[in-house]
N, C-alpha and C positions, 0 to 999 in steps of 0.2 A: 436580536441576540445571536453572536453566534453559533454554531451547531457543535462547535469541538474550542475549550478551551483548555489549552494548559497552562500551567503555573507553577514554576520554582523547580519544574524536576531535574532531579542530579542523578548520576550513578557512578560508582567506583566497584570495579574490580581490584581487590584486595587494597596495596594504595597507590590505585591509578583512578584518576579521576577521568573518565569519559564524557561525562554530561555535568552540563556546571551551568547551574540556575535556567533550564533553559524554559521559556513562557512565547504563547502565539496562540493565535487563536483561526479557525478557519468557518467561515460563512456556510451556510447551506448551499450547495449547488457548484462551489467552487471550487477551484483545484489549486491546491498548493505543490510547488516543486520543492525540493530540498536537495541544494548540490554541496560540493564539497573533497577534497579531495578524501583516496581512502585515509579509514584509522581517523577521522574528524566525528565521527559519534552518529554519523546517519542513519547507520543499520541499527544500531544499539537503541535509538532514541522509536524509530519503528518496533522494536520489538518489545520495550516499554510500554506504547501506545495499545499493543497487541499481547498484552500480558506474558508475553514469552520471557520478560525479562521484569523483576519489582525493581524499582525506583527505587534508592536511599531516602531521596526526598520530595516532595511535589503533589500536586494536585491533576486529577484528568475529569472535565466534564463532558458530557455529552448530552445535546437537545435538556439543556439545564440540569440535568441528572449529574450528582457525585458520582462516577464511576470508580473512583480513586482517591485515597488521601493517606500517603506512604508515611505521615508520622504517626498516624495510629499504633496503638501497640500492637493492636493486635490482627494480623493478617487476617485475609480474605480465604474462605475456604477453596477448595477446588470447584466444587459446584459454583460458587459467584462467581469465583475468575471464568468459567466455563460461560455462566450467562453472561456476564458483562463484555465478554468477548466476542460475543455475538454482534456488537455494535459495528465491529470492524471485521472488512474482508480482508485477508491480507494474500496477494499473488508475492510467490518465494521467486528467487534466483533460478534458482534448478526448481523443474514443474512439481515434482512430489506429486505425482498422479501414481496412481495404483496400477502396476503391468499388468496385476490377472483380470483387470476387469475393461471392460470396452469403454468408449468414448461417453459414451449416455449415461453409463453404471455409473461411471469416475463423475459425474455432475448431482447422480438424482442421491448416490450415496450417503452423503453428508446429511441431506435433504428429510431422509429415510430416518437417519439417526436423532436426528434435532425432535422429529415428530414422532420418535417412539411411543407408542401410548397414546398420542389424541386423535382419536376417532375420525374427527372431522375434517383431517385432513387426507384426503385417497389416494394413492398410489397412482392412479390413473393422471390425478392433477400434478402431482410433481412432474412424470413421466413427459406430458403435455408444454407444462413450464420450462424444463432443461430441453427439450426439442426448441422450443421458441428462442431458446438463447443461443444454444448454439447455429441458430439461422441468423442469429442475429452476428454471429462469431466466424459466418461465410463457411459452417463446417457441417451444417445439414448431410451431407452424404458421406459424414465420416462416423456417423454415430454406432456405429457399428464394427469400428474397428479397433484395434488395440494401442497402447501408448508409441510400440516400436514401429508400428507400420506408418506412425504418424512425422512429419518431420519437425526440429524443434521449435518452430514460430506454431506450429497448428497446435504443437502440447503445449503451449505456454498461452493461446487461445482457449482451447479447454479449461485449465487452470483457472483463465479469467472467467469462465463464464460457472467454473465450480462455485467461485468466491459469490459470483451475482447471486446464486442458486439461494444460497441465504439473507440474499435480501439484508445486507448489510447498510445502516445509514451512510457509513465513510468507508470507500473502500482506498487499501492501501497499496503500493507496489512500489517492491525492495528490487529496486536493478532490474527492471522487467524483461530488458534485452541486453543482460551482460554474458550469459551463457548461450549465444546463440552467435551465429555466422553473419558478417556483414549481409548480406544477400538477406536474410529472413528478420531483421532489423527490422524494416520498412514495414512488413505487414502487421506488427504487433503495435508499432506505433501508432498505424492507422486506425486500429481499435483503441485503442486509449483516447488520442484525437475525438473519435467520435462518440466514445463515453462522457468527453468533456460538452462536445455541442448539444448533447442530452441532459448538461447539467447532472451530472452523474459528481458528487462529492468527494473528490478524489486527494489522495496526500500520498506523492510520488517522490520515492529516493530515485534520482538519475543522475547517469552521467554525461547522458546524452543534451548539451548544451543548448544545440537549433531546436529540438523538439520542446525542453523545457519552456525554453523563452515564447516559441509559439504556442503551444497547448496551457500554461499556467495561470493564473489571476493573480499572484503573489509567488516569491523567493523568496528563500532563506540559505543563505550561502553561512554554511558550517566551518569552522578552522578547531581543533584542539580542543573537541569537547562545548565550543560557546556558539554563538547566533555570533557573525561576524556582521552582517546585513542585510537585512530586506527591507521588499518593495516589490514596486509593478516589476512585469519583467523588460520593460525599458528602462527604466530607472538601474536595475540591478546588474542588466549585462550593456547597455547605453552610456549610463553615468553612473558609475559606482563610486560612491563615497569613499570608500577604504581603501587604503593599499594595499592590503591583503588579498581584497577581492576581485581590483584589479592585478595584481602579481599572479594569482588565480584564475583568472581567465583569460589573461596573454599566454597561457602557458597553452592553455586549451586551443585559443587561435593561432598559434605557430605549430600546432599538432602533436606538443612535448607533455 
């Protein structure tokens, strides 16, 4: 059974429709890419995913659990959305780390606040935990320092390894190297890469085409709100069914 199903979700801002029937499903362990050019609904459908935005319509399961079911009448309170949120990690565009606080604060924080109240879980062990990720994150001797002294691949490192910090089943990442310099590209990539050879559950908005096609298990190439097509990622930047999807990624291969 897969680990993350969705089904029928739509959304419209006022009467613009963004998302139009959209359904997929992702395995445990695997990574899904989702491209598309911008204003195709790929952020919008993530932030859905990650309750930052309700659906008009649709369904979201996760590890067989209704997390969602948008024709209810009656919404979900803050506190569900808050737990149910918990299933996913989501790394933003721009890091949204905390400047007053150092490298370790900005990971054990979140960590701190989840386990307000239960005993059993120690400060010592969080502390322990967000060390171990960010050694894992190549930033062990940064742990100590602040968001500005870092450069923008190392915060957006951090960032990743806040999201791990919670022990999320899927984690998400919306443009993970779109606010960053050619040159600091390459090392955040490498950490996703290798979240995927850990089988690490991953469902990536990029725009970054060679990394998609290498790093993913499945596509979904977006146009206007709809799934225009997926598959393997041979299949999808290889031989692409559609016109659209190829008009789409000749655009990408002439560098327009």
């Amino acid at each position: 059974m897969p680990l993350l199903v969705v089904e029928g979700i739509e959304k419209r801002f006022d009467h613009l429709e963004v998302l139009k029937n959209i359904n997929f499903s992702l395995d445990q362990g695997k990574a899904l890419a989702i491209i598309g050019a911008s204003g195709s609904g790929k952020t919008t459908l993530l932030r859905c995913l990650n309750f930052l935005e309700y659906p008009d319509s649709g369904r979201i399961w996760v590890d067989g659990e209704l997390l969602l079911d948008a024709g209810q009448q009656k919404r979900l309170s803050e506190a569900d959305v808050r737990f149910r949120r918990l299933n996913f990690g989501l790394v933003f565009q721009s890091f949204h780390l905390f400047p007053q606080y150092t490298v370790l604060r900005n990971v054990t924080l979140a960590v701190e606040l989840l386990n307000r109240g239960k005993e059993q879980t120690k400060n010592s062990a969080i502390v322990a935990d967000a060390r171990a990720l960010l050694n894992q994150m190549g930033l062990s001797d940064k742990e100590n320092a602040y968001p500005h002294q870092l450069s923008g691949g190392q915060q957006q490192r951090v960032a990743i390894a806040r999201a791990l910090a919670l022990k999320p089943k899927i984690l998400c990442f919306d443009e993970p190297t779109s606010a960053l310099d050619p040159e600091l590209t390459g090392e955040v990539l490498r950490v996703v890469r290798s979240l995927a050879d850990k089988h690490t559950t991953m469902l990536i908005v990029t725009h970054e085409m060679a990394f998609a096609r290498d790093v993913a298990d499945h596509v979904i190439f977006m146009d206007q709100g709809i799934i225009v097509e997926e598959g393997p990622p041979d299949q999808v930047f290889g031989q692409p069914k559609e016109e659209r999807t190829r008009q789409f990624l000749s655009r990408y291969a002439q560098g327009g």
